[in-house]
C-alpha positions in Angstrom: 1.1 29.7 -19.0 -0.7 30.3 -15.6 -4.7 29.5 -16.7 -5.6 27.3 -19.0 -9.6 27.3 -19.4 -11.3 24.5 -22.1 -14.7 24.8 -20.8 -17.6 23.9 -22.7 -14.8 22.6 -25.6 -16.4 19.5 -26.5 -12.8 18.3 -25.6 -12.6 14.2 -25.2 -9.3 14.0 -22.9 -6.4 16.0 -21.1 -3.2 14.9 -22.8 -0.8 13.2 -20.7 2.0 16.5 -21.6 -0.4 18.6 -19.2 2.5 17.9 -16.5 4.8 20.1 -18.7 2.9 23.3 -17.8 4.7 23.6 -14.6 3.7 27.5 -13.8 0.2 26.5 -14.1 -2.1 27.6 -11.6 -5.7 27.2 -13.0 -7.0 24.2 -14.9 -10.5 24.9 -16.2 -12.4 22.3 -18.6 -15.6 21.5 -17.3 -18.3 21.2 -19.6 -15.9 18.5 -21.6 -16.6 14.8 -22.6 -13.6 14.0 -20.2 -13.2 10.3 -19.0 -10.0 10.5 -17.0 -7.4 12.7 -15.6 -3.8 12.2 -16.4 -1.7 11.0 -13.7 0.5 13.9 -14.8 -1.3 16.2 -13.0 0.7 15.5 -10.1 3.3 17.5 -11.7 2.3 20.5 -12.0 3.3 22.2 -8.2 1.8 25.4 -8.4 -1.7 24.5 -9.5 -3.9 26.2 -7.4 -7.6 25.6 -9.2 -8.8 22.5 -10.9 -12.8 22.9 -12.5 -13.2 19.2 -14.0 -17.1 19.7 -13.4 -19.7 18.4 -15.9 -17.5 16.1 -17.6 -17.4 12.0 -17.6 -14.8 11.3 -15.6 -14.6 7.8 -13.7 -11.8 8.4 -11.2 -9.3 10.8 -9.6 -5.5 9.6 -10.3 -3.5 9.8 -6.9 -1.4 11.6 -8.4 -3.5 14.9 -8.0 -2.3 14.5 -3.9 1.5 15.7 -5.2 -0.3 19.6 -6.1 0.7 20.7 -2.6 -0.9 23.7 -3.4 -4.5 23.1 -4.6 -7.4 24.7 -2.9 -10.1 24.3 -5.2 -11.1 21.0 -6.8 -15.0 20.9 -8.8 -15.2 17.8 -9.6 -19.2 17.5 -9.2 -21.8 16.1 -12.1 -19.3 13.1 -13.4 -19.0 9.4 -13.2 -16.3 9.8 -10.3 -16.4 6.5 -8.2 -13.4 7.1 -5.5 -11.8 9.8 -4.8 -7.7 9.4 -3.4 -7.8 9.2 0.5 -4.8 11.6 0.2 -6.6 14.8 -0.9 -6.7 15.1 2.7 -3.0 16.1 3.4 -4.0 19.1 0.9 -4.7 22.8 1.8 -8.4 22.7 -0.1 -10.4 25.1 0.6 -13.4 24.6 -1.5 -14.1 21.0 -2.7 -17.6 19.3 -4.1 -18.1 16.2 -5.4 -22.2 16.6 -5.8 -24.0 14.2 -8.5 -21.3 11.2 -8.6 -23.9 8.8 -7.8 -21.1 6.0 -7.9 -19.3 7.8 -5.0 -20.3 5.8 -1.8 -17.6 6.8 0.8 -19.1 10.4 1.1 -23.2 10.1 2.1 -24.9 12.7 -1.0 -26.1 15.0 0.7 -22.4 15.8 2.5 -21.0 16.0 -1.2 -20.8 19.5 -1.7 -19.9 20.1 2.2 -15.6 20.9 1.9 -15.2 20.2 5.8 -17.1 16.5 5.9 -15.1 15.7 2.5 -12.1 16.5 4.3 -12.7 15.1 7.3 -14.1 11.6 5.6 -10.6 11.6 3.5 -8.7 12.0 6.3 -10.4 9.1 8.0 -9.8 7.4 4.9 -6.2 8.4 5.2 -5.1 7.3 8.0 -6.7 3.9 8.2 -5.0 3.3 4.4 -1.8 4.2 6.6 -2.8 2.0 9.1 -4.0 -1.0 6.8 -0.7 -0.1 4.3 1.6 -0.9 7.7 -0.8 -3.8 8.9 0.0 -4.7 5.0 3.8 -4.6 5.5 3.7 -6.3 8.8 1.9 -9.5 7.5 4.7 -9.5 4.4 7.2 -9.5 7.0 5.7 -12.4 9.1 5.2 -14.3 6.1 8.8 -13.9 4.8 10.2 -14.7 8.8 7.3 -17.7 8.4 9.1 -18.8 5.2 12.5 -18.7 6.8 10.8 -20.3 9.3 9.7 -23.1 7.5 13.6 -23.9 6.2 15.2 -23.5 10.0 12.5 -26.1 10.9 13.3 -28.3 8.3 17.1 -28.0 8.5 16.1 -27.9 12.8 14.5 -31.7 11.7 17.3 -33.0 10.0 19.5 -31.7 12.9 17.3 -33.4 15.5 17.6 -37.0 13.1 21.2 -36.6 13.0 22.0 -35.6 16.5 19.5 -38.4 17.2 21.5 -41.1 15.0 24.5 -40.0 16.7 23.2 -40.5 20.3 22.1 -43.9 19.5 25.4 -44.3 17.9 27.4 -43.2 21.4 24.7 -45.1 23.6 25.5 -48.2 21.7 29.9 -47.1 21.3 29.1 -46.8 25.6 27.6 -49.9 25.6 30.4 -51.6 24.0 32.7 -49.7 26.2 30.9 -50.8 29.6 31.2 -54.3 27.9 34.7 -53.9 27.4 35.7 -52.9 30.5 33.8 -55.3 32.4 35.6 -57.9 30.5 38.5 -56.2 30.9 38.3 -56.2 34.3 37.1 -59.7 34.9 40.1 -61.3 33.0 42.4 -59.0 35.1 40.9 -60.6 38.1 41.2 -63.8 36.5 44.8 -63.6 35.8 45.3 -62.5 39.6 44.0 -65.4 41.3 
């Protein structure tokens, strides 16, 4: 199957076995009572067309970025409150997002412009990238910070010992320098 079109359906959800239809290339069902997109979507590699307009759908999976060839996505007149910053690395040609009133990180009245969607998802993009590898960076510290923490206790427990055993030679060298200078003065006294 290349085109599957439920418009105007009354249809209540996509079922998750959508990711099956791997020759599809249009996806209509606008018009629907749809809350949510499967995450399977990203399987379907040759989908070209996705209408998901006029429906009731609260989020965009993802997922939807693995459809390397997707040029059209209608998603406009739903409940859609973030779209995935990864749309960007997409070839879309056509793209509107018009009347999600819960969709803050693209100003209305750019919501139906494919270039400043684009460009704002790319933006969103790369500073996920960026704050993903800031993310990984931190975890890193924090795990050298926890090794840390046991080299400087086993460091403290060194410097205690190594301590113990300096008092311990200062105090053998005492005795020595003792020693010997007793040593010494009864050779002197057996001399005279």
């Amino acid at each position: 199957m290349k085109e599957l079109n439920l418009a105007c359906n009354m249809v209540q959800g996509l079922p998750s076995t959508l990711g099956k239809l791997n020759k599809l290339n249009v996806l209509k069902a606008n018009g629907n009572k749809i809350k949510e997109i499967p995450i399977e979507i990203g399987k379907l590699k040759l989908l070209k067309v996705v209408h998901l307009n006029e429906n009731e759908i609260i989020g965009v999976p993802e997922e939807i970025a693995h459809c390397p060839r997707l040029e059209v996505l209608r998603l406009q007149n739903n409940n859609i409150g973030h779209l995935p910053s990864a749309i960007s690395e997409l070839p879309i040609k056509e793209i509107d997002v018009s009347l999600n009133n819960g969709l803050t990180m693209i100003p209305r009245p750019m919501r139906g412009n494919t270039g400043i969607i684009m460009w704002i998802l790319g933006l969103h993009h790369e500073n996920t990238k960026q704050v993903l590898q800031v993310e990984q960076c931190n975890m890193d510290m924090l795990a050298l910070f926890k090794g840390s923490e046991d080299d400087i206790e086993a460091t403290k427990k060194d410097i205690v010992t190594f301590a113990n055993q300096r008092n311990d030679l200062a105090i053998e060298r005492a005795n020595l320098h003792v020693y010997l200078t007793l040593k010494a003065a009864s050779k002197k006294c057996t001399i005279s």
